[in-house]
SERO-987409 format. One record per residue (C-alpha): residue in three letters; residue number from 0; x, y, z. Coordinates in Angstrom, 1 decimal. Layout:
resn/resi/X/Y/Z
ALA/NUM/X/Y/Z;
...
//
This chain:
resn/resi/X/Y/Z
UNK/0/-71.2/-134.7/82.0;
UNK/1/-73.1/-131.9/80.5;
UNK/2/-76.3/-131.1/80.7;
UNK/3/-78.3/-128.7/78.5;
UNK/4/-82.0/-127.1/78.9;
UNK/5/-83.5/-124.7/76.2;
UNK/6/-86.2/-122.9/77.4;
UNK/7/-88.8/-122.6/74.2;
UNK/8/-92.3/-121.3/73.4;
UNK/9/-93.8/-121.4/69.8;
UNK/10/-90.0/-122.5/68.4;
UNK/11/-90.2/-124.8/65.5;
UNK/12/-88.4/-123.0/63.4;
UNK/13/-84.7/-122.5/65.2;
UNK/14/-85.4/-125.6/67.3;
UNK/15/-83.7/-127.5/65.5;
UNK/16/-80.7/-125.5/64.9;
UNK/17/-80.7/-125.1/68.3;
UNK/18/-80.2/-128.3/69.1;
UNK/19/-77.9/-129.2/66.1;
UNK/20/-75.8/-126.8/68.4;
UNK/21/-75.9/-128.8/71.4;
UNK/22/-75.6/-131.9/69.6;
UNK/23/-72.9/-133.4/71.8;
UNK/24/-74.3/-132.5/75.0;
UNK/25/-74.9/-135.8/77.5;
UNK/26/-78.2/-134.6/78.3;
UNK/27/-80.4/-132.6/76.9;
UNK/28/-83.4/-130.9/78.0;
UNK/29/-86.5/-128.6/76.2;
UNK/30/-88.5/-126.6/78.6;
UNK/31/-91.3/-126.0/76.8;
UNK/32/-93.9/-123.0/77.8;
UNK/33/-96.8/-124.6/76.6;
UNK/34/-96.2/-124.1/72.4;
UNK/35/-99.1/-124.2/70.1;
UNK/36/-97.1/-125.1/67.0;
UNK/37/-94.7/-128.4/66.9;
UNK/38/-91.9/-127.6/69.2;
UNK/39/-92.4/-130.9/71.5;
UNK/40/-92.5/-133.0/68.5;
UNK/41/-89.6/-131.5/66.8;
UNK/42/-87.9/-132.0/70.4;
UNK/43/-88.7/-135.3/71.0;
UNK/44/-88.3/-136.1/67.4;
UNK/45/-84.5/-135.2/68.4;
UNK/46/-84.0/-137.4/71.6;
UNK/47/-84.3/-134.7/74.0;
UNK/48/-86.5/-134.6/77.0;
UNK/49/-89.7/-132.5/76.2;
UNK/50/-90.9/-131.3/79.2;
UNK/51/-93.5/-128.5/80.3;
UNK/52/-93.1/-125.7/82.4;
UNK/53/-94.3/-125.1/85.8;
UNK/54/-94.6/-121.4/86.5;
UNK/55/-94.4/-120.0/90.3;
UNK/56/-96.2/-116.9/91.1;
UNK/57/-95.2/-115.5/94.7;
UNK/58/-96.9/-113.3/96.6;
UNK/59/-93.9/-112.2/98.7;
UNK/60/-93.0/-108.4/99.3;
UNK/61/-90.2/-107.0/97.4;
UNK/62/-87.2/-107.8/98.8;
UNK/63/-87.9/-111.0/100.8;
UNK/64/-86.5/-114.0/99.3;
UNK/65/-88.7/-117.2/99.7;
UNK/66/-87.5/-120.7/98.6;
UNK/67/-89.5/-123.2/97.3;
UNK/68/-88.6/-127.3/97.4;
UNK/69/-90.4/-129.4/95.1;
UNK/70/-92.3/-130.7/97.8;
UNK/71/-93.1/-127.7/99.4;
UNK/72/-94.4/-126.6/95.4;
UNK/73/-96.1/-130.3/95.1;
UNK/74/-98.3/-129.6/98.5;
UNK/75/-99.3/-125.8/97.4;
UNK/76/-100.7/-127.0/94.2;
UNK/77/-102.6/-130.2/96.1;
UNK/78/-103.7/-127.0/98.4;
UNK/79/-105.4/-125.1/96.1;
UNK/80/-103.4/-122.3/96.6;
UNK/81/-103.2/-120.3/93.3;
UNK/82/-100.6/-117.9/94.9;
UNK/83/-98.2/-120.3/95.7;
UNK/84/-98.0/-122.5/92.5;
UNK/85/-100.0/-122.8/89.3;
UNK/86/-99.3/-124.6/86.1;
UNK/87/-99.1/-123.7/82.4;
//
């Protein structure tokens, strides 16, 4: 099985090259950063899945690694806290 994820923002004009490209991929996947213009249409127009972005900001010091489960992301944003999780 593959599995494809394009990462886009404001990409309507080489979506859909793009994903002529990856056309025989079993999955496919847009990651969209919150576009303006028609990238989600143009995805979904295409069969993939269209789906937003959530973007982590951590407060860790440099070099400490911290790992984040969905849950653990899920409970941060019902928390309030902007430093753990915050979406687009």
């Amino acid at each position: 099985m593959l599995s494809v994820v394009i990462p886009t923002l404001n990409a309507a004009q080489c979506l859909p090259a793009a994903l002529r490209s990856v056309a025989a991929a079993d999955e496919l996947f847009v990651a969209d950063g919150g576009s303006t213009d028609d990238t989600p249409h143009i995805a979904t127009q295409a069969g993939a899945v269209a789906a937003p972005v959530v973007a982590l900001t951590l407060t860790e010091p440099p070099g400490e690694t911290t790992h984040w489960t969905a849950a653990a992301i899920a409970k941060a944003e019902e928390s309030g806290n902007q430093a753990a999780a915050s979406s687009t």
